[in-house]
C-alpha positions, 0 to 999 in steps of 0.5 A: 463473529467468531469463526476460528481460523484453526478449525476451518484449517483443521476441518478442511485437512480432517475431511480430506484424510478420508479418501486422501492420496500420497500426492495429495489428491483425494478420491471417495468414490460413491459407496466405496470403503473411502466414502463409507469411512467419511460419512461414519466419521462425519456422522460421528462428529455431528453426534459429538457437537449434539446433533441427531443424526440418521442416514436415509435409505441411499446414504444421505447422512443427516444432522438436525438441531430440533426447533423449538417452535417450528420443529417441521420447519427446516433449514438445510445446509450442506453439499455432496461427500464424493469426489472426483477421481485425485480431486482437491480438498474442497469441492462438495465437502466444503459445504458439509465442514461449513455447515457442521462449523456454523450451526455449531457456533449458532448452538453454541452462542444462541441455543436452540433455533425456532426452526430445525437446523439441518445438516445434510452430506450426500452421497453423491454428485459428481458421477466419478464412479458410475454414470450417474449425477445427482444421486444423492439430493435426486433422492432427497425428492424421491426424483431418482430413477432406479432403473437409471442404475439397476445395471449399471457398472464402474469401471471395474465391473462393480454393479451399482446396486451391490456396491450401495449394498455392500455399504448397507443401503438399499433403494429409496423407499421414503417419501420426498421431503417437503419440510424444507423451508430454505436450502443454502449451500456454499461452495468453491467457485471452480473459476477465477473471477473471485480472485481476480476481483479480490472478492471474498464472497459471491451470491449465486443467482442462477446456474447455467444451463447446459447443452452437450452434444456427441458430433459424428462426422462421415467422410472418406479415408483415403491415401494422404499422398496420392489423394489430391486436395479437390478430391478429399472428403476430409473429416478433419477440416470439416471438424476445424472448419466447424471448430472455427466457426462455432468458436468466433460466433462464441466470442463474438456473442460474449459472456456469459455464453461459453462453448468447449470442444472437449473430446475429438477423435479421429478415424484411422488417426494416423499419419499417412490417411486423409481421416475419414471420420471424426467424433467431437463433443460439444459443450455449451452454456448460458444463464438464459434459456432463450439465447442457449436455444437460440445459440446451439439451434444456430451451432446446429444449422451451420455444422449441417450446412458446413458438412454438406458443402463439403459432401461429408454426412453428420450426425448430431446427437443432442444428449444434454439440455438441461435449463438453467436454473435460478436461485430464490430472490428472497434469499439473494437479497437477504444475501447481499444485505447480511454482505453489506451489513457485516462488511463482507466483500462480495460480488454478485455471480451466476454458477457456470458449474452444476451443483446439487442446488440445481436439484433443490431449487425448483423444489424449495428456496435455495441460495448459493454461494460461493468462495474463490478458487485459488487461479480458478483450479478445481477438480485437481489436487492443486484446487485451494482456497485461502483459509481467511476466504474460507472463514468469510464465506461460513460467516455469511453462511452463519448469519444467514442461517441464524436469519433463517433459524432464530428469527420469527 
């Protein structure tokens, strides 16, 4: 299969120009000039290699190569346009330049495909910008809440709403899609096991679900020098205490649990004053439901008892529990096979990350995968992956989508 080194690396560079910063870094932020700018451009290129493209009402840009027997068949590939603030040059955007490079080759080289070939770059996914996720494929299924972001504003006192009308959008008023017969989207992994493995591919078979928590802990603030030790109600060590505890049960529990404390804020949080109150965060994951349940209900119990025993109120506020979501076997399997038959090196692999793949799965067939992270970097300007892994990830992209589009 001919997928050419020369333009997955002119891709990659062409795709991060739009939003690209001095030090190397990429921001495109939902419904600002850079985002506007990219999607135009991709739209421009989807034209040039024949595509119809449309943008729908929230600015989900779509390129579609007709089938010539199942015309109301799709198969869809592609990902999120927006990134992160000084993000890297892959993260979402991978996923719409391998897309637009394979269904061109296929074009190419076997014309047109019984089955729609569709092309999808969305809005958004990453919340960078206003606190909101998902709003580009939540509204592939007309699933997004407009009232969730009627008021809502960016840092910069900018609304939601006038900012996507500024960009000549307006809220969803299409009906959810229900043609989609397959979703695949590929993606760099964020983490190192790829690259440790030395494996040019993994087969998603689920996404991690999630649970994060905002932790308060109430104490009493009080002078450092002349409070003695037994009489402290420090929130600090209740924290550490907690931190410990919860972290040892973690390892001891192993993968693919995993347990962050991301955010700790403590209160004066100065030198010379036992702290008397601490905000801390929360985040856990897991590939199985039962056990994350299982999991944080334990984590809850023992910062309840933890607080008590040291006379200290708590308040635990669970504002995230999301499921986790598995990928379609049918299209796993079909997965493997194409790896093992075009000799691909590849490994099988659970996403511990959120992905806009999580909103298709439990609509239509979806599959995922992915290519290694150079020392597992993401989210940073630093994130890379190597061209020759990046060619091997569309190729297994291509002759899945060939199975998919071409064949009866």
């Amino acid at each position: 299969m001919n997928i050419l080194y020369d333009d997955v690396a002119n891709a990659v560079k062409w795709i991060s120009s739009f939003g690209g910063l001095e030090q190397g870094g990429t921001t495109r932020l939902l419904y600002t000039a850079e985002w506007l700018a990219a999607q135009k451009a991709i739209q421009e290129k989807l034209s040039h290699i024949g595509m119809n493209t449309y943008f729908d009402d929230v600015g989900n840009l779509y390129g579609r190569f007709e089938g010539s027997k199942y015309r109301d068949q799709v198969i869809m590939s592609g990902s999120h346009v927006d990134t992160v603030v000084n993000g890297g040059k892959l993260d979402g955007q991978l996923g719409i330049i391998a897309a637009m490079l394979a269904m061109k080759y296929l074009k190419e080289n076997y014309g047109q495909p019984l089955r729609t070939l569709e092309l999808i770059s969305m809005a958004e996914e990453e919340g960078s910008r206003f606190p909101y996720v998902f709003w580009g494929s939540k509204n592939v299924f007309a699933i997004a809440n407009n009232e969730d972001v009627a008021s809502i504003e960016d840092n910069n006192g900018i609304k939601f709403v006038d900012a996507m009308r500024n960009c000549g959008f307006k809220f969803n008023s299409q009906k959810a899609r229900t043609d989609i017969k397959a979703f695949l989207e590929i993606h760099i992994e964020q983490g190192g096991v790829l690259e440790r493995e030395q494996k040019s591919i993994g087969v998603v078979t689920s996404i991690v679900g999630q649970r994060r928590y905002n932790i308060r802990l109430i104490g009493e603030a009080n002078h450092a020098g002349t409070t003695p030790m037994s009489y402290r109600k420090d929130a600090i060590y209740a924290f550490s205490r907690i931190c410990q505890e919860s972290i040892n049960k973690a390892i001891k529990v192993g993968d693919p649990l995993v347990l962050t404390f991301g955010h700790v804020e403590p209160k004066p949080n100065v030198v010379n004053v036992v702290p008397g109150e601490v905000m801390f965060t929360i985040d856990c994951r897991h590939t199985d439901q039962a056990d994350l349940k299982q999991f944080t209900e334990e984590l809850e119990a023992d910062m309840l008892r933890i607080a008590k025993e040291l006379g200290l109120e708590i308040e635990i506020n669970r504002w995230m529990d999301e499921p986790p979501i598995p990928m379609d076997n049918k299209l796993i399997k079909m997965l493997e096979n194409i790896c093992k038959q075009e000799n691909l090196s590849y490994r099988v692999m659970h996403s511990g990350a959120g992905h806009d793949s999580q909103i298709f799965a439990p609509r239509v067939p979806t599959a995922m995968l992915f290519v290694p992270s150079i020392k597992g970097i993401s989210h940073n300007p630093a994130e890379d992956t190597k061209t020759e892994d990046l060619v091997e990830g569309i190729k297994a992209l291509t002759y899945a989508l060939y199975q998919l589009a071409y064949q009866e």
